[in-house]
Each structure stands twice: as C-alpha cells, then as structure tokens.
Residue, then its C-alpha position, 0 to 999 in steps of 0.5 A: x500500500x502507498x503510504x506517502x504522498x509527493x506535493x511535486x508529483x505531475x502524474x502517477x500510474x498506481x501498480x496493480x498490487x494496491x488494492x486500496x488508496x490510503x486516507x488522503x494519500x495524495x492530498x494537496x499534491x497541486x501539480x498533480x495533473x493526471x492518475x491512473x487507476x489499476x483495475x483490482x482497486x477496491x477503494x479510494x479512501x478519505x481526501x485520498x485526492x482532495x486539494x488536487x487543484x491540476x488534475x484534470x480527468x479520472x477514470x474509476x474503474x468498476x473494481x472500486x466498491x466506493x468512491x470515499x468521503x472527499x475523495x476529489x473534493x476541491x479538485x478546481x481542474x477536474x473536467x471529466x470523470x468516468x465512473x464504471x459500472x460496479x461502483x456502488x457508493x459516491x460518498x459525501x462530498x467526493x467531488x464538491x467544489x470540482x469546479x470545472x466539472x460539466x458531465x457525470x454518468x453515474x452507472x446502474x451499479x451506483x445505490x447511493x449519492x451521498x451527501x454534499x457529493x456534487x455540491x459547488x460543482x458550479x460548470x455541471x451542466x448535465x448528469x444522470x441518476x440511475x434507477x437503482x438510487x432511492x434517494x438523492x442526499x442532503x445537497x447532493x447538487x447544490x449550487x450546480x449553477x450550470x445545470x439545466x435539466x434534471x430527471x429524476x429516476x422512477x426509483x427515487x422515492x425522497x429528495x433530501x434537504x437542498x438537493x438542488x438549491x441554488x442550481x439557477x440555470x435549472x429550467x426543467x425538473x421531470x418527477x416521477x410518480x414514486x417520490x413521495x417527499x420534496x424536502x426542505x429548501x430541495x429546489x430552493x433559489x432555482x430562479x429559472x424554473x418556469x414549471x413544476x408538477x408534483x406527482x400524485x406520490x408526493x405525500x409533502x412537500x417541506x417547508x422553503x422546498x421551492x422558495x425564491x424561484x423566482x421565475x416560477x409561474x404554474x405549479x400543478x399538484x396532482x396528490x389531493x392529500x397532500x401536506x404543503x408546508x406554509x413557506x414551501x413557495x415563500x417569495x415565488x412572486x411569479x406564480x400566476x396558475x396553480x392546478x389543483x387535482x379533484x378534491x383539493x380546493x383553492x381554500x386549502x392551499x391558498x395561504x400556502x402561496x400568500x407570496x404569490x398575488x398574481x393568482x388567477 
C-alpha cells in the first residue's frame, strides 16, 4: 500500500498490487495533473485526492466498491470523470467544489449519492441518476449553477434537504410518480424554473422546498392529500396558475402561496 504522498508529483500510474488508496494519500499534491487507476482497486479512501487543484480527468474503474468521503473534493481542474459500472457508493462530498466539472454518468451499479457529493460543482451542466438510487442526499447538487435539466429516476422515492438549491440555470425538473417527499429548501433559489408538477406520490412537500424561484409561474399538484408546508413557495412572486387535482380546493392551499398575488 502507498503510504506517502509527493506535493511535486505531475502524474502517477498506481501498480496493480494496491488494492486500496490510503486516507488522503495524495492530498494537496497541486501539480498533480493526471492518475491512473489499476483495475483490482477496491477503494479510494478519505481526501485520498482532495486539494488536487491540476488534475484534470479520472477514470474509476468498476473494481472500486466506493468512491470515499472527499475523495476529489476541491479538485478546481477536474473536467471529466468516468465512473464504471460496479461502483456502488459516491460518498459525501467526493467531488464538491470540482469546479470545472460539466458531465457525470453515474452507472446502474451506483445505490447511493451521498451527501454534499456534487455540491459547488458550479460548470455541471448535465448528469444522470440511475434507477437503482432511492434517494438523492442532503445537497447532493447544490449550487450546480450550470445545470439545466434534471430527471429524476422512477426509483427515487425522497429528495433530501437542498438537493438542488441554488442550481439557477435549472429550467426543467421531470418527477416521477414514486417520490413521495420534496424536502426542505430541495429546489430552493432555482430562479429559472418556469414549471413544476408534483406527482400524485408526493405525500409533502417541506417547508422553503421551492422558495425564491423566482421565475416560477404554474405549479400543478396532482396528490389531493397532500401536506404543503406554509413557506414551501415563500417569495415565488411569479406564480400566476396553480392546478389543483379533484378534491383539493383553492381554500386549502391558498395561504400556502400568500407570496404569490398574481393568482388567477
């Protein structure tokens, strides 16, 4: 196993016998600017690369079961990473603040997304969620500023606190039937967003989950028994239609877009 980390490495090929990348074994080595992984690793531990700020691309091979906690985390250069399928875990905040990033593939392999683990991303402009995630962590994309369409997989059943808050570019979100809870702030400060629909599933919707888009104008909620949190759109001035399915009515929702006096 490595042990010792070079600050003035540029490269590193990683020799097939290490099977595991020790906790933050090259951590700050900012002239690192390329890696290369063996197939047979099993693990890139703890801030194993964080702080890289010159590396540019990765490629994870499928014999890696997790991707560790802050593993690339501030790796400003990163541009492009390449998971493959049999990754199973991205871990919390194992690429926030890649500020360079712009594409994901996750692989069907991948069950979990931790928290904060694209967070910062800010040039992320398109990713895709398998259907084997069931759950999209506490600000898994937040402040993906660069991010323009999201669709969210049949298999998510709850979006977790800010998930995608402040991700302004954001303009489409597709939610399926399945997920049953939007938490709080989850889309919170997206000001492009025009419209939303909220599956039939969504049994609440938690307190600030769509507040500040500022852009936002037509929501339609499709779930009659739904609980809608008394701030959830607070400062969404730009609502002027909100459809309501059979059994709900203005009355019961109506303080709920107090911030909205456009309402038709």
């Amino acid at each position: 196993m490595i042990s010792s980390a070079f600050t003035q490495l540029t490269s590193i090929v990683i020799p097939e016998s290490v099977k595991e990348m020790k906790d933050e074994i090259f951590k700050d080595c900012i002239s690192l600017k390329s890696v290369t992984f063996p197939e047979g690793i099993k693990n890139i531990g703890f801030s194993a690369f964080s702080g890289c700020t010159s590396l540019r691309s990765v490629n994870i091979p499928g014999s890696v079961d997790k991707i560790g906690r802050n593993a690339f985390l501030n790796c400003e250069s990163l541009q492009s990473v390449g998971i493959s399928e049999g990754v199973t875990e991205i871990c919390n905040d194992a690429f926030r603040g890649c500020t360079s990033l712009k594409s994901v593939t996750i692989p069907e392999s991948v069950t979990a997304i931790g928290n904060d683990a694209f967070r910062y991303c800010s040039s992320l402009q398109n990713i895709t969620i398998p259907e084997s995630v069931t759950e999209i962590s506490s600000s898994a994309f937040e402040r993906c500023t660069s991010l323009h369409n999201i669709t969210i997989p049949e298999s998510v059943i709850e979006i977790g606190n800010d998930a995608f808050s402040g991700c302004t570019s954001l303009q489409c979100i597709t939610m399926p039937e399945g997920v049953t809870k939007i938490g709080i702030c989850s889309f919170s400060g997206c000001s492009s967003l025009k419209s939303i629909t909220i599956p039939e599933s969504v049994t609440e919707i938690d307190e600030y989950a769509f507040s500040r888009c500022t852009s936002l104008q037509t929501v339609t909620i499709l779930n009659p028994m739904i609980k809608i949190n008394i701030r959830a759109f607070s400062g969404c001035k730009a609502i002027t239609q909100v459809k309501l399915p059979k059994g709900l009515t203005w009355s019961k929702v109506k303080n709920k877009f107090a911030d909205s006096p456009s309402i038709s």
